[in-house]
C-alpha positions, 0 to 999 in steps of 0.5 A, spaced: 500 500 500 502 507 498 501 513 500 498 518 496 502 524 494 500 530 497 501 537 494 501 544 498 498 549 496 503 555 496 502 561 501 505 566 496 505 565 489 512 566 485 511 574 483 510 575 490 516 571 492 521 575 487 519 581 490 520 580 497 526 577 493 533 582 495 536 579 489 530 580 484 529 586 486 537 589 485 536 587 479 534 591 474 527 592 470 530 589 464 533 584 468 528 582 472 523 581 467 529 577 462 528 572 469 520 572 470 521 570 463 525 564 463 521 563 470 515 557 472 513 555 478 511 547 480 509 544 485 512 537 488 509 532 492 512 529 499 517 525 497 517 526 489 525 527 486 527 533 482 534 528 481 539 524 484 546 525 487 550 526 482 546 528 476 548 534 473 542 538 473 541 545 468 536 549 472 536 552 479 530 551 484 527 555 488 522 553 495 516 558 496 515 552 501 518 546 504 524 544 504 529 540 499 534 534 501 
């Protein structure tokens, strides 16, 4: 038997997270609409793997909430 994955909703969405953000808001305007650009939001689940130890990975994670091991 598994347990179902649960998925918390965010207190703040990632637009409100950049601009409480001291490194997003020193950048400027045209700075900072080239990285909300390339920017998305996902939710993970308890449990769930963004990689293993050791892979390489070709993107940088930020945690509106919760925690990564």
């Amino acid at each position: 038997m598994t347990r179902p994955m649960q998925v918390a909703t965010p207190s703040l969405t990632l637009d409100e997270m950049l601009a409480q953000s001291p490194w997003f808001t020193s950048l400027d305007e045209s700075a900072q609409r080239k990285v909300r650009a390339d920017a998305s939001e996902r939710a993970v689940a308890m449990g769930q793997l963004l990689g293993r130890h050791g892979d390489r990975q070709h993107v940088w994670f930020g945690v509106l909430e919760g925690l990564i091991k």
